[in-house]
N, C-alpha and C positions, 0 to 999 in steps of 0.2 A: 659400623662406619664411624671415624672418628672425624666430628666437626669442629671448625673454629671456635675457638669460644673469644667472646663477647665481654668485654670488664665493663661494668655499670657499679655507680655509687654504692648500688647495695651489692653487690660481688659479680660473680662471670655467670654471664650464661651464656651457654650454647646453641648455635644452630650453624644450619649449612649454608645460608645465602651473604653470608657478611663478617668483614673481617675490616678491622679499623686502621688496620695498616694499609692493606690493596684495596680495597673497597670490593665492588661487585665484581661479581663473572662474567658481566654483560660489557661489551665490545662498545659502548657509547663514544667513544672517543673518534669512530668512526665520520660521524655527525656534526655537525654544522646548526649552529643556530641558524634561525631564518632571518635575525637580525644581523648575520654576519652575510648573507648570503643575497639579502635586498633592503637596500635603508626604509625607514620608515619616511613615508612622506610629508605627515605630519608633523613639525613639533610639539609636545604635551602644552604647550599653552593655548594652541591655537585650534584645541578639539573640541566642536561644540557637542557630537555625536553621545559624552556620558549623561547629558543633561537634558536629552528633548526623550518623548514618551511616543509611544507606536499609541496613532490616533484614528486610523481608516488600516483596513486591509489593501495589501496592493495587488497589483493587476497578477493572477494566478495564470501562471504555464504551464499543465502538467505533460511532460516530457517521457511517459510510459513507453508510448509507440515508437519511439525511437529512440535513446537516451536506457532507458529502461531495457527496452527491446532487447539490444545489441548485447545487456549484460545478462542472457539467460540462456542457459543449455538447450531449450529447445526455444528458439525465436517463435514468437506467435505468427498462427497463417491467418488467412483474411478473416476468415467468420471469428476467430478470438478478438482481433484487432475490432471488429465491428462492434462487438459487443463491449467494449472499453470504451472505445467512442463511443456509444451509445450513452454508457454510463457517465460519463464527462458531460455530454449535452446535458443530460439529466441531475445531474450537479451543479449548472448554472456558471461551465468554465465557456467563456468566451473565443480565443485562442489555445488552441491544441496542437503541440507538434504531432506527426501524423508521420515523420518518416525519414527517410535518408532514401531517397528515388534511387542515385546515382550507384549506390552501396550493395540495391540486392533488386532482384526481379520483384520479390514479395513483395518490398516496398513500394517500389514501381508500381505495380500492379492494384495495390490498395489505394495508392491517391489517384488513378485513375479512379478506381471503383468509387472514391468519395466524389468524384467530376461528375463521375457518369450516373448515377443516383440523386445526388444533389446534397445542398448543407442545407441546414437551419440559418435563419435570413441574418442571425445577430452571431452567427461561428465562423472565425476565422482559421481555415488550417496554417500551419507553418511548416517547411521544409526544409533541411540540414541538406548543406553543400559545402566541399570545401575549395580551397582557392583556383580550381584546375579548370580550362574553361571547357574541356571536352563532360566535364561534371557536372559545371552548370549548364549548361546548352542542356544534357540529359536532364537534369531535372527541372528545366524551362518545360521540355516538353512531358515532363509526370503532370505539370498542372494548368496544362492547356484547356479551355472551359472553364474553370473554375470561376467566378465569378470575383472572389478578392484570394489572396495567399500574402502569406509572408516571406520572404525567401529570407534563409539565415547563412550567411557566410561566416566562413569561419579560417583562422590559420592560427598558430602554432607560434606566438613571441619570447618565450622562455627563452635565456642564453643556452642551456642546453640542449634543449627542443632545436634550436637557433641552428646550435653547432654540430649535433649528432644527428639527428633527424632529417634539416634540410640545407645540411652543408652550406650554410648563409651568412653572410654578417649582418649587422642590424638593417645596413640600407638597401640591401638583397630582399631579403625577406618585408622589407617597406614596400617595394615595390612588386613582390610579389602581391601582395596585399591589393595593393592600387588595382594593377592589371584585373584581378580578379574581380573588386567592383565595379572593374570599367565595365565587362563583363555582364554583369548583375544588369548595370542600368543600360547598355546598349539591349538588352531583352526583356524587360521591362514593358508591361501595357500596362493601363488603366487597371486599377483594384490590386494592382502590385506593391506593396511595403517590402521595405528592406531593413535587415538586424545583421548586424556583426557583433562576432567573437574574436577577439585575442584572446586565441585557448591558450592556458596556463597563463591569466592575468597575473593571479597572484607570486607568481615567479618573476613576472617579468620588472625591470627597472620599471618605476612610476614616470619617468619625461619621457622614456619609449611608449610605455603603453600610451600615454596623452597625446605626441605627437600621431603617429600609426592611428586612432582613436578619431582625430582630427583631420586627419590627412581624406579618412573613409565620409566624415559623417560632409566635408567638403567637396568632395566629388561628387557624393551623391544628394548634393546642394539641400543639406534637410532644412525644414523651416516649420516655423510652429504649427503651422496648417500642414505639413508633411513630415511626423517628427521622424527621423531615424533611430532603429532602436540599437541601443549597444549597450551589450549584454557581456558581464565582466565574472567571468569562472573564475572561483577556486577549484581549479578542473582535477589537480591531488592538494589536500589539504595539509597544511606544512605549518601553521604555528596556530598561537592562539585568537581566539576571536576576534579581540581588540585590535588584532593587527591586520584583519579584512578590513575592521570597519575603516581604518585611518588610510586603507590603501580604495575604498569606496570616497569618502569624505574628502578627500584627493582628486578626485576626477572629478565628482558633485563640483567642486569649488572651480577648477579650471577649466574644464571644458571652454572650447571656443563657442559652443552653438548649444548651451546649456538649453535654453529654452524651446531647441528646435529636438531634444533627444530625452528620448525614456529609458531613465537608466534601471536596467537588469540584469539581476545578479542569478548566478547557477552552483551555488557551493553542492562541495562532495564532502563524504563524509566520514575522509581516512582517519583521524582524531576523533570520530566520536563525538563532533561538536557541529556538525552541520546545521541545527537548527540554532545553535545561537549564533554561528556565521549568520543567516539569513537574518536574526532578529537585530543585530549592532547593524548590520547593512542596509536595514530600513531606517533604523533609525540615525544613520549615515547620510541617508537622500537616497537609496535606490525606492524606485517607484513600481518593480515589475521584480516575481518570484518564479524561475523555473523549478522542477523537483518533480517526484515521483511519487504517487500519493501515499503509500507506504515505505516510501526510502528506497528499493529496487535501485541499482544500478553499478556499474562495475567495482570491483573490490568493496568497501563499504555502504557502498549505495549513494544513492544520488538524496540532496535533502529532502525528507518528509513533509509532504503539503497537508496534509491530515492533522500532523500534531500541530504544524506551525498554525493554521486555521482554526482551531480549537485551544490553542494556546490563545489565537486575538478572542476567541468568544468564552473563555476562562477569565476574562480580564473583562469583560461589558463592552467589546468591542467587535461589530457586526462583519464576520466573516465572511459575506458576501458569495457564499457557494452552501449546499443544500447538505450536510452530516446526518440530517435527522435519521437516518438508515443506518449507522455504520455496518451494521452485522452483513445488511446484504451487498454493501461497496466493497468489505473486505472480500463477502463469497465470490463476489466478480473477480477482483483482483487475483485471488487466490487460483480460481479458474485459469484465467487467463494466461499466468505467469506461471502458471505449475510451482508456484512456493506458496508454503503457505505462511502466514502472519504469526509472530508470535505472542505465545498466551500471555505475556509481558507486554507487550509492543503497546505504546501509548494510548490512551483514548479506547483504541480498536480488538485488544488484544481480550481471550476470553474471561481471564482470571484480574483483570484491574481495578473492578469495582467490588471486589469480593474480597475481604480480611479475615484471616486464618489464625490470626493472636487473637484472643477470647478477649483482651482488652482493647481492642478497634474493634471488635464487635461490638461493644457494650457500649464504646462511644457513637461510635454510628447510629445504633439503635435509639439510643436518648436523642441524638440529636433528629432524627428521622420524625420520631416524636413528638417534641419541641417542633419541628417544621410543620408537622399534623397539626397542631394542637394552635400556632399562631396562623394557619391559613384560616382557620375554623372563625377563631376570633375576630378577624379582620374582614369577615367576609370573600375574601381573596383566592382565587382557586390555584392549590397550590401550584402549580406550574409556572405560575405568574407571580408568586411569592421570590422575593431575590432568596438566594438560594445561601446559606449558613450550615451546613455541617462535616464533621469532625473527619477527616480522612478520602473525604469525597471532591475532589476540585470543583467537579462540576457534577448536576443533576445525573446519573445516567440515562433516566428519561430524555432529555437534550437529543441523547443522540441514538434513541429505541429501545435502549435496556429497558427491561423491568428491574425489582426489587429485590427478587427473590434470590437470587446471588448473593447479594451484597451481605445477607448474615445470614439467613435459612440455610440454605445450600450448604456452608460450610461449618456448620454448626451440627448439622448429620453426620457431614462427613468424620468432622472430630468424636461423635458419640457413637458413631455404627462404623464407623471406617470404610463406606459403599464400595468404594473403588477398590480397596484393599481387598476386602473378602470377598466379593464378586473375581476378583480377578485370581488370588489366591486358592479358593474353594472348586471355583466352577470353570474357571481360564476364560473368563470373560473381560475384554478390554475394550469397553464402550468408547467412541470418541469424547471429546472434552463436552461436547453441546448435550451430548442425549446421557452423560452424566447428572448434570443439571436439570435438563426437562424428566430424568428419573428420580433424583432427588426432590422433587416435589411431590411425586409418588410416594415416596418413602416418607415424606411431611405428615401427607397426608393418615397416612399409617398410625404412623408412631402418633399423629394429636390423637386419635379415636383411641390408642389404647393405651397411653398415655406412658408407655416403657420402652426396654430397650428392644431393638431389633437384631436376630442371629443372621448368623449367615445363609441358613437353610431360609429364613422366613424374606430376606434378600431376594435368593431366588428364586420363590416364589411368588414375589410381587413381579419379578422381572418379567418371569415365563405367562403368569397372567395377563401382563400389557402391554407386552413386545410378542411374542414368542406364541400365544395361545388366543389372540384380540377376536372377537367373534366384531360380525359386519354384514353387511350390506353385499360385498363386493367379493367374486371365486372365480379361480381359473384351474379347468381342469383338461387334462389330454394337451396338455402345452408343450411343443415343441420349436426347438430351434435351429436355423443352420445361415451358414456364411456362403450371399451369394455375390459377391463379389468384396474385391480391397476396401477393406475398412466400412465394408457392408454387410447389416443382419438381417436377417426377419423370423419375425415371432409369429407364431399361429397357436391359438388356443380357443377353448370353449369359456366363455366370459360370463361369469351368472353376473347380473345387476337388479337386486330389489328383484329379483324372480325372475328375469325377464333372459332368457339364456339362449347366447346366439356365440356363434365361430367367428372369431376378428382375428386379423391380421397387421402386423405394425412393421417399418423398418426405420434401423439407423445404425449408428455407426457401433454397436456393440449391443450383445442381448438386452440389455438392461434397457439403451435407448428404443430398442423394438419395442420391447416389451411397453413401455408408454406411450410411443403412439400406438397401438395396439388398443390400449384403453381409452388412451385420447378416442380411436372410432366407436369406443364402445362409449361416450358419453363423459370420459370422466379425464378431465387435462389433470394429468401428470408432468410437474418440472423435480427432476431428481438432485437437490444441491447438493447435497455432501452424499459420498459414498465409502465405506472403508470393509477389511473383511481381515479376519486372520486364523488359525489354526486354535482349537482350544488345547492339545499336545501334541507332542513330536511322533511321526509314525504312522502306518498306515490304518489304524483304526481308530485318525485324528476326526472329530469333528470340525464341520466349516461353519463358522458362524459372520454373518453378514448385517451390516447397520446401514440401513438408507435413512438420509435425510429428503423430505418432498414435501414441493407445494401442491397442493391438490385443492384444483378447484376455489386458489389463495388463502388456503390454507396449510401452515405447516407443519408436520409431522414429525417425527421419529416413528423408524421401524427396524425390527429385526427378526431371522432366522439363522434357523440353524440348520443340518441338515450333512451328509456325510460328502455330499456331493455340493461345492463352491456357487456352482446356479443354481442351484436349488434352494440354497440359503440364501439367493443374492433377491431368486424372484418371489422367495418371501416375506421378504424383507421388504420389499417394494409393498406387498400386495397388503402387506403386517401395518405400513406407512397410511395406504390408501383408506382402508376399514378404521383406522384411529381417526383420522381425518374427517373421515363420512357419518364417523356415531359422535365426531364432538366432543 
């Protein structure tokens, strides 16, 4: 293939994406600045927003159950959603949106079930409506009971949105707006707040968005003892950051009933920039962050409340929601959402505190040292020591790692290759966690003999403490069958410590039978991670199977193998339990 070539001082070179006469292949010409598209509201003199410092975290909305929701192939049902909420109580968020009533039965049906159950005395749910009053009226009655809610209205001000969407012009669409809070506050009782959205703020002109803005927060008479919240989307994100923050610092400043409103922002995250939207936006006046505690939400996702909270506590600045866990907020999440996190992904992800250049290891390690070494001195435990070193933002302790990552782990990996030759030799492809909690296996190895490690001597450590674990704990004569939709039950002879009696367990797949099964024999099994794959192609493939499990709060890795898929899977469980039980 013959490509353009390139003149440069030192002579031509070639390649295919660029020619100095047409420029790119790429159709740009299509596109519109955002500055030609909405003026800025600011003037560059009158910006105070480059010069003030994010000093308190603000008021956290995570918007999973709805928001989130809406952007996943399979929508969560009640028991997923429950245990999200669960998890948000338990992280210390105060306001949870919880749903979109008017949108799906599911929803519906779940903020009943939070009515009908009850909240925690200091959580406020919130509920997504939009301007129609056959929608509000429906979701007046999703939160009938509930003791306080927020109702969130919302409509569509973009000129496009405007023109193609709701066939409106500016004063159409104003008054759609109005009707719709008249709405809001004719059904309205006691322990009801109210928040509007102009979706697609950041599109829309800044004297529309203000007037519209104004129009709502005066109808619905807010006052400092009753603030209205209004909540300003970059619902798709269309320029750079600085140009949210000057279209937030815009309304901060105007606003008629500034002091009567909590201004909150909801950026997306089509740029790749949604967390510094959120961060100029704070430091713009917004007081209030919606987002998704891993990013989730349609096309790019909605902004990250994980990195951005962890970002304020990277800086000495009190996040005000509970991280110490990340590993098990992500296992939730991951559950939940049937996505999983990536091994990248800020803060959360498996592989971020761990350096694979032998020179971040070396600096890590001295500085690790140097942090040993002046905790000691100082009297100081280190945890409580401010925190200095090389490649690490923050402690991973902070947020439940341990250490052993951070240089062991991968430092095996460069001298044995575990994952390679394991997987290569024997077609074993451990998940990323029980990599690591076996690489400490292999630590421990290689310091006693103080050499290298084969690949045969690999699998043999593996089959030793996965695959072969003596215990406490057997199950034999075990069988299973499906007695109804998305129903198991397990029956087997269950040895414990001697003690050998026939249990029975059901749930929604063998595996869940299979642990309450043991649960009646004495022993709580919660199974987090699960995965399984072929070790070759064909029918005299082996099935090899990896459980992750809390037993007894304790957690484990386990694995089998086996020609038969359950057979490997309720090894692996059983593989999990006996590691757990010897300690």
């Amino acid at each position: 293939m013959n490509f353009p070539t390139l003149r440069t001082p030192s002579g031509p070179v070639a390649g295919p994406f660029w020619n100095p006469q047409r420029g790119s292949s790429m159709p740009f010409h299509r596109y519109r600045s955002i500055h030609d598209r909405v003026p800025s509201p600011v003037p560059e003199v009158e910006r105070t927003w480059p010069s003030r410092r994010i000093e308190d975290a603000p008021l956290w909305v995570p918007v999973d159950l709805r928001d989130g929701n809406q952007a996943l192939a399979e929508p969560m049902d009640t028991a997923r959603k429950s245990r999200m909420f669960g998890l948000f109580v338990a992280m210390g968020f105060k306001e949870i949106e919880v749903g979109y009533p008017s949108a799906s039965r599911t929803d519906f049906d779940f903020v009943r079930h939070l009515a009908e159950t009850g909240l925690p005395d200091d959580v406020t749910p919130v509920v997504f409506t939009p301007a129609r009053r056959e929608l509000i009226e429906r979701t007046f009655a999703s939160i009938e009971g509930l003791p306080r809610a927020v109702v969130h209205l919302y409509t569509a001000t973009g000129p496009v949105w405007r023109d193609v969407v709701l066939g409106s012009d500016r004063e159409g669409v104003r008054r759609l707006v109005l009707d719709g809070a008249a709405d809001v506050a004719r059904l309205a009782r006691p322990g009801v707040r109210f928040e509007f959205s102009p979706e697609t703020f950041n599109l829309t002109e800044p004297d529309y968005a203000l007037e519209v803005c104004d129009a709502v927060t005066g109808l619905w008479d807010a006052s400092p003892d009753r603030p209205v919240i209004l909540n300003l989307p970059a619902t798709v994100e269309i320029a750079t950051p600085n140009v949210y923050a000057d279209q937030i610092e815009y309304m901060h400043r105007h606003l008629a009933r500034r002091d009567a409103v909590i201004l909150s922002v909801h950026p997306h995250n089509d740029r790749g920039t949604g967390v510094a939207c959120a961060e100029l936006a704070m430091l713009a006046g917004a007081q209030r962050v919606e987002g998704c505690l891993f990013g989730n939400g349609e096309r790019t996702g909605n902004v990250d409340l994980v990195t951005l909270a962890l970002n304020l506590h990277a800086q000495g600045v009190d996040p005000r929601i509970d991280l110490c866990d990340i590993d098990e907020i992500r296992r939730t999440a991951e559950h939940c959402n049937r996505l999983p996190v990536h091994e990248r992904h800020p803060y959360a992800g498996d592989l971020v505190y761990t350096a694979f250049s032998g020179t971040h290891q070396d600096a890590i390690a001295k500085g690790m040292a140097r942090h040993a070494r002046r905790a000691r001195e100082s009297g100081v435990p280190p945890e409580e020591l401010p925190w200095d070193v090389p490649y690490l933002p923050i402690d991973p302790a902070d947020v439940g790692r341990g250490y052993e990552a951070v240089v062991r782990v991968n430092s095996q990996s460069g001298k044995g290759g575990i994952s390679y030759l394991l997987r290569t030799g024997y077609g074993l492809e451990p998940p990323r966690r029980l990599q690591i909690e076996f690489s400490r296996v292999v630590q421990r190895a290689t310091d006693d003999s103080g050499g290298e490690i084969t690949a045969a001597g690999l699998w043999d450590l593996f089959r030793a403490e996965y695959l072969n674990p003596s215990g406490p704990v057997s199950v034999a004569g075990w069988r299973t069958s499906r007695t109804g939709p998305a129903r198991h039950d397990f029956t087997g002879v269950i040895r414990v410590d001697g003690d050998e009696r026939e249990h029975t367990g059901s749930g929604n797949g063998p595996i869940d039978a299979l642990a309450d099964a043991l649960s009646s024999a004495g022993i709580k099994v919660e199974v987090l991670q699960y995965a399984e794959h072929s070790t070759e192609p064909g029918p005299g493939a082996a099935a090899v199977a990896y459980a992750e499990c809390r037993v007894d709060g304790v957690t484990r890795w386990g694995a089998g193998r086996d020609t038969s898929v359950l057979t490997a899977s309720v090894e692996a469980v059983l593989s999990a339990v006996n590691r757990a039980k010897s300690g």
